[in-house]
C-alpha positions in Angstrom: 0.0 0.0 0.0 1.3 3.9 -0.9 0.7 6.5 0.9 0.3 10.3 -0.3 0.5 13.1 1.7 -1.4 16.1 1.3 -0.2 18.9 3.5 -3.3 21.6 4.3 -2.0 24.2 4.8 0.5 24.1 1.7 -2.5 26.0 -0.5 -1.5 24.0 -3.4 -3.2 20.6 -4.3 -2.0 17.7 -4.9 -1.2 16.2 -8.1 -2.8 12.6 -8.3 -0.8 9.5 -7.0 1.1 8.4 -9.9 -0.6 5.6 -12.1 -0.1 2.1 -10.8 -1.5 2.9 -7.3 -4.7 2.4 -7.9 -7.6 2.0 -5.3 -4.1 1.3 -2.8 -3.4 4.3 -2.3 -4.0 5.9 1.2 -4.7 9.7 1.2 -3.2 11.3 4.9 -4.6 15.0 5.2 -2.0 16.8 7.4 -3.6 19.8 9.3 -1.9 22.8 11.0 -3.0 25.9 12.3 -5.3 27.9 9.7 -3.6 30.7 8.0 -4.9 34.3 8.6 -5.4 37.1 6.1 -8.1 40.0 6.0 -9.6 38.8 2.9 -10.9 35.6 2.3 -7.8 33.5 0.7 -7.1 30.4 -1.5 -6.8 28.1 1.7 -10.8 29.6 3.0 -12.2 28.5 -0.3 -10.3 25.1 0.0 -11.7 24.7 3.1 -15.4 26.4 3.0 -16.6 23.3 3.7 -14.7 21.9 7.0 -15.7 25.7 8.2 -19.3 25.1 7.9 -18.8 21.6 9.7 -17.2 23.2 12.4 -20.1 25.8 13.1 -22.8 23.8 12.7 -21.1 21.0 14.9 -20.0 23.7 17.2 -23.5 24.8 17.2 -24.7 21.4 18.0 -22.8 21.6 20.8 -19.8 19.6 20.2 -16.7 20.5 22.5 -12.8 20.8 21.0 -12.5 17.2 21.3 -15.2 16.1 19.3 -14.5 18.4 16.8 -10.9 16.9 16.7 -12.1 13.8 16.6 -15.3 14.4 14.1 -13.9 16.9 11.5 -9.8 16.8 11.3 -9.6 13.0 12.2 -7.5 13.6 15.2 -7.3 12.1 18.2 -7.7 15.0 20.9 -5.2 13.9 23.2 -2.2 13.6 21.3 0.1 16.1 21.0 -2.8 18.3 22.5 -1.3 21.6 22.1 -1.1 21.1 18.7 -4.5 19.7 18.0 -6.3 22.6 20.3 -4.4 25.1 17.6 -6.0 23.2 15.0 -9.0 23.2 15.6 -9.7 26.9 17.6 -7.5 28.7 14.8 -10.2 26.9 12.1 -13.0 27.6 14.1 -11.9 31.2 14.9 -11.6 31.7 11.0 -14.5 30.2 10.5 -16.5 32.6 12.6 -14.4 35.9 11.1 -15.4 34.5 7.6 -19.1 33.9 8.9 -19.3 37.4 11.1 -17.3 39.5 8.2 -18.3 37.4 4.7 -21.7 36.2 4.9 -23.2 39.7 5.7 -22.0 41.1 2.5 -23.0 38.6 0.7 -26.7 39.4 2.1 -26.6 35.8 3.5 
């Protein structure tokens, strides 16, 4: 089995894995922090999606953990510093992107 690596926060996807993989290869989604800009960026239209997971989960009223665990496929209490920046710096730019965005867009 092959393995490819696709780094989030790189901005850039992925070519796909090279022919002769197949249905064997294993796609690993690496998350780190979320980027921050003023406007809404490459990486925020990437991820509009896990954004709107994370607020309706959060609105739900999932806790950190669970959204480790539910949206980034991480297990909360590994490396815990790392995963609590995960997940609050998505969730923060989620809610900029929802308080700032949406309302321009009438939404």
């Amino acid at each position: 089995m092959s393995t490819v690596v696709q780094l989030a926060w790189s901005g850039a996807s992925l070519p796909p894995p090279p022919a002769g993989l197949g249905e064997q290869a294993t796609v690993v989604h690496l998350w780190g922090a979320c980027p921050w800009s003023e406007t809404l960026s490459d990486y925020d239209r990437a991820h509009i999606s896990t954004y709107a997971r994370l607020l309706y989960d959060e609105s739900e009223g999932a806790t950190d953990d669970d959204l480790a665990r539910m949206v980034f496929h991480l297990n909360p209490y590994s490396n815990r510093p790392r995963v609590q920046r995960i997940v609050r710096s998505h969730l923060r730019r989620a809610h900029w992107i929802a308080d700032t965005l949406f309302p321009m867009l009438g939404w």
